[in-house]
N, C-alpha and C positions, 0 to 999 in steps of 0.2 A: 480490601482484597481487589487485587489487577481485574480486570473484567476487561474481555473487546469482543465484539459482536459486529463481524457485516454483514451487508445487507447493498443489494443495488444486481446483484448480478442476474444473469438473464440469457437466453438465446437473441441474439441480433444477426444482423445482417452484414455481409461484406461490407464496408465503410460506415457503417453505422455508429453509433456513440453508445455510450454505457456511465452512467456516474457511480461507483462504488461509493457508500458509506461505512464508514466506522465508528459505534460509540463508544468509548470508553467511561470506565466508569473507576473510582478506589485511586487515583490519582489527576492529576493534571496533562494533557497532553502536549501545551507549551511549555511544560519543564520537564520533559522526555525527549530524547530522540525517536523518532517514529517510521513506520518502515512500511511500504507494500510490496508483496513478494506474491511469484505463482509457480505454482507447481505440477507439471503434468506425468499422471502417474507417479513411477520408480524414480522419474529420473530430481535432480537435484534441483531443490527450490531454490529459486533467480530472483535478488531481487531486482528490484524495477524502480524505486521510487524512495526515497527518503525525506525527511523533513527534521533537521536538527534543532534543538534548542538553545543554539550557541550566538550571542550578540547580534550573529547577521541573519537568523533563522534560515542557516544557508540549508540550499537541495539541491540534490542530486539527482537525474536519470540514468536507470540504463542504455545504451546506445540502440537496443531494440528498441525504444520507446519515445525516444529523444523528439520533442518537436510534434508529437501524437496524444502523449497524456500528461497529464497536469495534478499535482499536489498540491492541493490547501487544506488548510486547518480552521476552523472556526471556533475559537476559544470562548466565546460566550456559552456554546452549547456542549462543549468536551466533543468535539467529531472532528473526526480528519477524512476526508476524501480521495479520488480518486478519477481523475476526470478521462473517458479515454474514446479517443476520437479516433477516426480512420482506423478501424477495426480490422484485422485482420486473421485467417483461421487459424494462422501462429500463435493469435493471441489466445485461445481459447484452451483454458486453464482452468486450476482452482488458484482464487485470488487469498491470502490473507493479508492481512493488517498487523503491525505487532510492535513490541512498544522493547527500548531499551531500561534494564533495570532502574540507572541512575543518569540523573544529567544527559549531557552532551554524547554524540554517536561517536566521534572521534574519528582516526584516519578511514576504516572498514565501514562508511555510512549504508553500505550494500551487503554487507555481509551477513546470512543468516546467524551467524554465533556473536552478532554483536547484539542480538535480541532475546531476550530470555520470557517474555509475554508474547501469546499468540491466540488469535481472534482461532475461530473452526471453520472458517474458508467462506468463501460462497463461487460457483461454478455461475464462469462466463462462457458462451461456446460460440464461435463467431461460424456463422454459414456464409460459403460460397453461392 
């Protein structure tokens, strides 16, 4: 059975840093495509982050994020990460992690509906 569980999130501070983790558990995370997404309130979960399983374990940011946070994966341990630096109160969300059913993430590596596994969030709140 799919299991993801983060953990890492926190109140920080304007510019501050934050590491998100995710463990997964009932599959492999380098033979999934994998995803970090956040969601504030109603409005529509963004993702932010992906990590494919394909040849070149290629990734993707979203342009909110570009050059601020960082996705790795640790395959010895089944965890995937989430590194995220220069914080901002834009940023301050609930984060999840979430895993594509099969294989590779294909063209949509950002897309909430290319993911059918999902971690229960955990709340980053960045202060001014």
């Amino acid at each position: 059975q799919v299991h993801l569980v983060e953990s890492g999130g926190g109140s920080v501070q304007y510019g501050g840093s934050l590491r998100l983790s995710c463990a997964a558990s009932g599959f492999i995370v380098s033979h999934r495509c994998m995803g970090w997404f956040r969601q504030v309130s109603e409005h529509e979960r963004e993702g932010i982050a992906s990590f494919d399983s394909d040849s070149f374990d290629t990734i993707e940011y979203a342009d909110s994020v570009k050059g601020r946070f960082t996705i790795s994966r640790d395959n010895a341990n089944n965890i995937l990460f989430l590194q995220m630096n220069s914080l901002k109160p834009d940023d301050s969300a609930t984060y999840y992690c979430a895993a594509r059913e099969f294989g590779v993430c294909g063209g949509a590596r950002l897309s909430p509906t290319s993911f059918s596994s999902w971690g229960q969030g955990t709340q980053v709140t960045v202060v001014s």
